[in-house]
VOMI-653438 format. One record per residue (C-alpha): residue number from 1; residue in three letters; x, y, z. Coordinates in steps of 0.05 Angstrom, whole numbers, padded with zeros to 5 digits. Layout:
<nodes>
NODE / NUM / ala / X / Y / Z;
...
</nodes>
This chain:
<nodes>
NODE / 1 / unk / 00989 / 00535 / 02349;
NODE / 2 / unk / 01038 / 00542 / 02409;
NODE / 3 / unk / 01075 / 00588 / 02359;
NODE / 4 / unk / 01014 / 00626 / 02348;
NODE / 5 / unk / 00990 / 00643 / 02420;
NODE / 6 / unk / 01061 / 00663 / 02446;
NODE / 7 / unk / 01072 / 00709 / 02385;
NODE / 8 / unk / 01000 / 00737 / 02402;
NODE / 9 / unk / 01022 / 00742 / 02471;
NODE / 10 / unk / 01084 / 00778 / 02459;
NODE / 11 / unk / 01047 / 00826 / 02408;
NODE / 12 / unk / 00996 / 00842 / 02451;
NODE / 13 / unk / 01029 / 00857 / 02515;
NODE / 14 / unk / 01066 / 00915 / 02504;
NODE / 15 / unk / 01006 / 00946 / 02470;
NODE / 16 / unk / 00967 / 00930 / 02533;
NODE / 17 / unk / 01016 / 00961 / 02570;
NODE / 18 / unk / 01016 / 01027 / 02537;
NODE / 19 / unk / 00941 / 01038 / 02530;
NODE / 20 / unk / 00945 / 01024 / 02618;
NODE / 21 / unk / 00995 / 01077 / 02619;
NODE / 22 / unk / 00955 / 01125 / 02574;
NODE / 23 / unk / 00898 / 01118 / 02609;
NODE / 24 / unk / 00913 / 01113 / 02682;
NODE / 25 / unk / 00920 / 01170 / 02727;
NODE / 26 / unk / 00973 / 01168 / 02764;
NODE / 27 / unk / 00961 / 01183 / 02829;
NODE / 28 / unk / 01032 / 01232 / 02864;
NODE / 29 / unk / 01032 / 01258 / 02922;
NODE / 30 / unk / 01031 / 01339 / 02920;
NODE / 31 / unk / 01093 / 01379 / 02948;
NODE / 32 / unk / 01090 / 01400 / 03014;
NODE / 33 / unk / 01075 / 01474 / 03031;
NODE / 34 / unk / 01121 / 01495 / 03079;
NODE / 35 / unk / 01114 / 01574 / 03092;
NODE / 36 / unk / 01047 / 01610 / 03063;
NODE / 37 / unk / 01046 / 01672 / 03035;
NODE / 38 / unk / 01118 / 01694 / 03012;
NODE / 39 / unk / 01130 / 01769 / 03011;
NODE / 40 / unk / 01132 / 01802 / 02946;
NODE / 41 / unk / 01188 / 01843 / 02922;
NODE / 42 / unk / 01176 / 01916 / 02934;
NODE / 43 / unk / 01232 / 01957 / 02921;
NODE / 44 / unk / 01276 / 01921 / 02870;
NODE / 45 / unk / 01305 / 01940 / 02795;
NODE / 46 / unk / 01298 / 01887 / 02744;
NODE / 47 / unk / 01368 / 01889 / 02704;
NODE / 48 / unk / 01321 / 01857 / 02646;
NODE / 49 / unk / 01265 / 01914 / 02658;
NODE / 50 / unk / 01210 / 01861 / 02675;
NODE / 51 / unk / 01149 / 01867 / 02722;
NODE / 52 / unk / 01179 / 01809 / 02772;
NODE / 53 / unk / 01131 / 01781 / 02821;
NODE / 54 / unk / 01119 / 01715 / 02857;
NODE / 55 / unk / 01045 / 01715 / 02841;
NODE / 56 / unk / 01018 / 01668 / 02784;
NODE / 57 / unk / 01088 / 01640 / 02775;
NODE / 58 / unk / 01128 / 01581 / 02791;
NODE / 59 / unk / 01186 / 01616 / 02817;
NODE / 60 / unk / 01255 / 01583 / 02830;
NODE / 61 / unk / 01290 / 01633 / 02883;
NODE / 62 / unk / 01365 / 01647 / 02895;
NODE / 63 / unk / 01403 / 01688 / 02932;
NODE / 64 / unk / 01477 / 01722 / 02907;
NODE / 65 / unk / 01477 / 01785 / 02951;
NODE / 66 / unk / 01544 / 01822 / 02940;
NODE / 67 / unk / 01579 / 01753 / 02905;
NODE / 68 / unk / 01559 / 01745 / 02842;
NODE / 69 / unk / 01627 / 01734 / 02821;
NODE / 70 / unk / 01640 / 01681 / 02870;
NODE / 71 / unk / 01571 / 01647 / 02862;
NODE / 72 / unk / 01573 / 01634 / 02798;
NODE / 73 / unk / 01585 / 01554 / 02787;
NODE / 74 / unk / 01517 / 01558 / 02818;
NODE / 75 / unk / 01490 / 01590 / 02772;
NODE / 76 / unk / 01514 / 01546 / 02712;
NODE / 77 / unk / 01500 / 01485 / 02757;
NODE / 78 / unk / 01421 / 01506 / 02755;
NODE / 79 / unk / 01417 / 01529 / 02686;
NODE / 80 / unk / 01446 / 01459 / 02663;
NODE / 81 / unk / 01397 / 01430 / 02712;
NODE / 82 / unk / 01337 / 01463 / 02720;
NODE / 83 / unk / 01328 / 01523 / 02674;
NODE / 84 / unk / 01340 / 01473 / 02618;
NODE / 85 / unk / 01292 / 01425 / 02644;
NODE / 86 / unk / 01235 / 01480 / 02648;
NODE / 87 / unk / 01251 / 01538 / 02611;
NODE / 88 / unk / 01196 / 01519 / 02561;
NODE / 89 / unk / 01144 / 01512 / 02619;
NODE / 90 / unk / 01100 / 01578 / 02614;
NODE / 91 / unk / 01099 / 01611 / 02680;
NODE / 92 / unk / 01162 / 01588 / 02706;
NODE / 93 / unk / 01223 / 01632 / 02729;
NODE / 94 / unk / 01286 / 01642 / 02758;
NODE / 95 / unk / 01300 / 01701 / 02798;
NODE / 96 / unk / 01368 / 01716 / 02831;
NODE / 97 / unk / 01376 / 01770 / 02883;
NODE / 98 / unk / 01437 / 01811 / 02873;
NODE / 99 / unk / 01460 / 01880 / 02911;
NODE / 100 / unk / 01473 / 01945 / 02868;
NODE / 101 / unk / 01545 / 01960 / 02835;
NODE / 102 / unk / 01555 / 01886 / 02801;
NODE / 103 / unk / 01525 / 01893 / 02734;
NODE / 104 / unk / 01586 / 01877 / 02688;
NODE / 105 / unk / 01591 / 01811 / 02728;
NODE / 106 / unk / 01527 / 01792 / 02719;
NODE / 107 / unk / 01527 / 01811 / 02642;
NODE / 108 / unk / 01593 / 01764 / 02639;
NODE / 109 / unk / 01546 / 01712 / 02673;
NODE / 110 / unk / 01493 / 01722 / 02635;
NODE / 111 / unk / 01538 / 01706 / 02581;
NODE / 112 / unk / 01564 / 01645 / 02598;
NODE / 113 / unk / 01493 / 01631 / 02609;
NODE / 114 / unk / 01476 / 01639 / 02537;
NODE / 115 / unk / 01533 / 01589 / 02512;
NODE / 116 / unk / 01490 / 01533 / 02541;
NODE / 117 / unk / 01417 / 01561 / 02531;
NODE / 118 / unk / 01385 / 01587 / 02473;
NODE / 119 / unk / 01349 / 01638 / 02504;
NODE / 120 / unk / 01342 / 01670 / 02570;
NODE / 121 / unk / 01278 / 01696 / 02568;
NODE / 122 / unk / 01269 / 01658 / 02639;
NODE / 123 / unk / 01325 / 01685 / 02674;
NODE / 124 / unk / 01311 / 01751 / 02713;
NODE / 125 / unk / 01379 / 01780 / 02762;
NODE / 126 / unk / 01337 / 01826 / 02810;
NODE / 127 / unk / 01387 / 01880 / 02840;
NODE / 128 / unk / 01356 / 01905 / 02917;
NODE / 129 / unk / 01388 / 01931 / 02968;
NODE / 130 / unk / 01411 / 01887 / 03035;
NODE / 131 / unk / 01350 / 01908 / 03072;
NODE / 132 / unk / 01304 / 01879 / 03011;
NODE / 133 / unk / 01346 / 01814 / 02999;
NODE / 134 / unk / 01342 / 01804 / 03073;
NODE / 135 / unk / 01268 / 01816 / 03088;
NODE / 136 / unk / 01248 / 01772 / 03034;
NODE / 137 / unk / 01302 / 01726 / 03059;
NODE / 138 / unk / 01271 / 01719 / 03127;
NODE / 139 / unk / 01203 / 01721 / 03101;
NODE / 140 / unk / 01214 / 01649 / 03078;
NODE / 141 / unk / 01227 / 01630 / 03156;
NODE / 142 / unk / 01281 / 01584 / 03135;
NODE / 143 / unk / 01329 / 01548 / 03186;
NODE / 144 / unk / 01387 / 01565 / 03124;
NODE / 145 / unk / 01431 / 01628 / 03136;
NODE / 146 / unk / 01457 / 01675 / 03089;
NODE / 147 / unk / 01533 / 01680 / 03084;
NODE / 148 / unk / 01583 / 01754 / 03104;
NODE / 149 / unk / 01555 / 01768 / 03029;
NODE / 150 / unk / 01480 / 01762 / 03037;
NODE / 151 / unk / 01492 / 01708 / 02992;
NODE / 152 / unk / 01477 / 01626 / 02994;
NODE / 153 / unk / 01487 / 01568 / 02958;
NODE / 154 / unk / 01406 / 01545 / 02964;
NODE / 155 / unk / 01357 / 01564 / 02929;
NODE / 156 / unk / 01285 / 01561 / 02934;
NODE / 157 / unk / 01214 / 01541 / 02905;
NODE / 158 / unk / 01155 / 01582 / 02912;
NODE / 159 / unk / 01090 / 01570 / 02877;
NODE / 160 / unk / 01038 / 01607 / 02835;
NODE / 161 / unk / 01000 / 01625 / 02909;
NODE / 162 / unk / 01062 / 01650 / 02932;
NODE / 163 / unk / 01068 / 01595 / 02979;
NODE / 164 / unk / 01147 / 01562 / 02996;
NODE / 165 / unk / 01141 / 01485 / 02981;
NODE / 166 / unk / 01194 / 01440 / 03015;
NODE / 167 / unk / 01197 / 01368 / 03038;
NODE / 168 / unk / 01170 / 01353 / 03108;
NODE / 169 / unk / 01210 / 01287 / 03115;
NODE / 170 / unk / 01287 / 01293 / 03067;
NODE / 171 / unk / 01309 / 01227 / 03090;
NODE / 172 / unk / 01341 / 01172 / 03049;
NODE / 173 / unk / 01314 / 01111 / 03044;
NODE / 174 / unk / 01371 / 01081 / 03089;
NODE / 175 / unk / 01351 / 01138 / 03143;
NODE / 176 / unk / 01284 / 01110 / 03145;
NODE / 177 / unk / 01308 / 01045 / 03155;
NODE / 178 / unk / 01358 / 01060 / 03210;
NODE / 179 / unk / 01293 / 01109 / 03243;
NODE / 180 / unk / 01323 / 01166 / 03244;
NODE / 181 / unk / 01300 / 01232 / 03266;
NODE / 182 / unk / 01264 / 01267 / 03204;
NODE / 183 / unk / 01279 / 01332 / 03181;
NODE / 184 / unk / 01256 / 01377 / 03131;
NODE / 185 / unk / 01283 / 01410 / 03065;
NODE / 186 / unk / 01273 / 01487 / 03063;
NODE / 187 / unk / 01321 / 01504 / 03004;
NODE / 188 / unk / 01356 / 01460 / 02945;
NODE / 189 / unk / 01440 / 01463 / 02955;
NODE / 190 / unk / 01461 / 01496 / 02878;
NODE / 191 / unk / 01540 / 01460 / 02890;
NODE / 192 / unk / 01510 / 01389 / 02891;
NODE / 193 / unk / 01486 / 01363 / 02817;
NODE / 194 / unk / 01459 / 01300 / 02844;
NODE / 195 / unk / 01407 / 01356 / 02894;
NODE / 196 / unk / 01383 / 01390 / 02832;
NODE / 197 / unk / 01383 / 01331 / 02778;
NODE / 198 / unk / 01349 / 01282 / 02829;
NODE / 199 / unk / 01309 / 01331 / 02889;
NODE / 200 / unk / 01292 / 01389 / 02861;
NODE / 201 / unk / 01277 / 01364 / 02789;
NODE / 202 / unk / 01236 / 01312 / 02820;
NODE / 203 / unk / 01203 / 01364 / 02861;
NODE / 204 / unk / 01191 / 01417 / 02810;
NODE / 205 / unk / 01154 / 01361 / 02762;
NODE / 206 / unk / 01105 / 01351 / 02816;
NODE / 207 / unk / 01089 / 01422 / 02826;
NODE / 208 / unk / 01072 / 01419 / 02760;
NODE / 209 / unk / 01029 / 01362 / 02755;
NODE / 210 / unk / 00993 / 01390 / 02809;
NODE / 211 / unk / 00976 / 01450 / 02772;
NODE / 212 / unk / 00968 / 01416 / 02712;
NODE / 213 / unk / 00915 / 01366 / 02748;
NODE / 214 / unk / 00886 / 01438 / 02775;
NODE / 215 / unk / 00870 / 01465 / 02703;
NODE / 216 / unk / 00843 / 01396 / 02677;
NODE / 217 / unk / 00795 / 01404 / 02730;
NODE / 218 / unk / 00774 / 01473 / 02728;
NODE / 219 / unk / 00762 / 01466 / 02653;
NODE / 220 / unk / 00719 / 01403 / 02669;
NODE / 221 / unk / 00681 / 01445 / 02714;
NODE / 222 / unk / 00672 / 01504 / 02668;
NODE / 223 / unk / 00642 / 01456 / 02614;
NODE / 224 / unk / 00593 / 01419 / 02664;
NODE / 225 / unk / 00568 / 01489 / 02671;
NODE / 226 / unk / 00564 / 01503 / 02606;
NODE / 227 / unk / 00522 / 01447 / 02592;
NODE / 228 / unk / 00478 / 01461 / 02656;
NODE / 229 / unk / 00466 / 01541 / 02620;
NODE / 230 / unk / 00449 / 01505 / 02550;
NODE / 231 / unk / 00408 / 01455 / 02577;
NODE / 232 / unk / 00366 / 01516 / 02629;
NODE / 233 / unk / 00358 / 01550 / 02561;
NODE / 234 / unk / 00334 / 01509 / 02518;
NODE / 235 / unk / 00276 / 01486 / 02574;
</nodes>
C-alpha cells in the first residue's frame, strides 16, 4: 500500500506542477521607461531600401558612425546574442547608424552576418549624416558619449511607443547588499557577452511579455464588446 501511495505521489506531482505552471500568470515587473518619445529618423537612406521607423516596433538601436570597420565584433556579438534570440519575433528590429562612404564594409559585415543567421530580414544599416546620428543620439538624453567616430559600443532599446526603456536601479545583488548608491542603465555594452546574454536578453523578453499581456487584453476587451452588440441586438 505504502508502495502504492508513494508511486501515486511521485506520478502525480510533476503533473501538478505543470498544470500550476500552465495556468498561472506570472506576474513580472514591466521595463522601466526611461526617456519618452524618441525622435524619428528624418533624413536617412536605408542601404536595404526599407521604410525604417521607431513607431510600432521593438527597435534595438546602435550606433557605428564613421567605424564600421572597427565596430564590428559588436556586431557579431549581438547577432549571436540577440538577433538570434528574436529575429522570429514580428515587429522586432535592429537598426545600426552608419555615416555615408562605408558601404563595401558593411556588405562584408553583412556577410559575415549571414554565416551565422539564416536570414537577415531583421537587420537594417541606416546611413545619415553626423548631424542625424547625433540628434537622434542626444534625443535619447543618455549620460553615454559617442566616441571621435560618432560611434559606441552600447546600444539601445526603444519600444513600439517610441519610448527608451532602461533599468532605474543596475545594481548587483552584492551592490544592494553593501547599499550602494543606485544607478541606472541607459544603453546595453555590445563587447560584454555576459551584458547581452544575461541584461538585455532578460530585458527584451519582458518588453515582450508586456506587449504580449497588452494584446491578450485588448482582444478580451474587443470580445466583451462583441457580446455586449449581440446581446443589444437580439433585445
Amino acid at each position: 500500500m505504502k508502495k502504492k501511495i508513494i508511486l501515486g505521489v511521485l506520478f502525480l506531482l510533476p503533473v501538478s506542477i505543470v498544470l500550476i505552471l500552465l495556468f498561472t500568470t506570472h506576474n513580472y515587473t514591466p521595463l522601466p521607461v526611461i526617456k519618452m518619445n524618441v525622435s524619428e529618423l528624418v533624413n536617412y537612406d536605408s542601404i536595404e531600401e526599407r521604410d525604417i521607423q521607431f513607431e510600432g516596433k521593438i527597435t534595438i538601436l546602435g550606433f557605428l558612425g564613421n567605424n564600421v570597420k572597427d565596430r564590428k565584433i559588436n556586431v557579431l556579438n549581438l547577432n549571436q546574442k540577440i538577433y538570434k534570440r528574436f529575429s522570429g519575433f514580428k515587429h522586432f528590429q535592429l537598426v545600426m547608424l552608419v555615416t555615408p562612404g562605408q558601404r563595401e564594409e558593411i556588405e562584408e559585415l553583412k556577410f559575415q552576418i549571414s554565416r551565422f543567421a539564416d536570414e537577415l530580414k531583421s537587420w537594417n544599416f541606416v546611413e545619415v549624416d553626423d548631424r542625424e546620428l547625433t540628434r537622434i543620439f542626444e534625443g535619447l538624453d543618455s549620460p553615454l558619449t559617442l566616441d571621435q567616430y560618432n560611434s559606441s559600443d552600447f546600444v539601445y532599446i526603444i519600444d513600439k511607443d517610441k519610448n527608451l526603456r532602461g533599468r532605474f536601479d543596475d545594481r548587483s545583488k552584492t551592490e544592494i547588499q553593501e547599499e550602494a548608491t543606485p544607478y541606472m542603465l541607459y544603453g546595453y555594452n555590445t563587447t560584454l557577452i555576459s551584458e547581452l546574454s544575461g541584461k538585455m536578453t532578460d530585458d527584451i523578453r519582458i518588453l515582450f511579455e508586456e506587449y504580449r499581456g497588452k494584446s491578450k487584453k485588448e482582444q478580451s476587451q474587443d470580445r466583451r464588446k462583441e457580446i455586449i452588440e449581440v446581446d443589444k441586438n437580439e433585445k
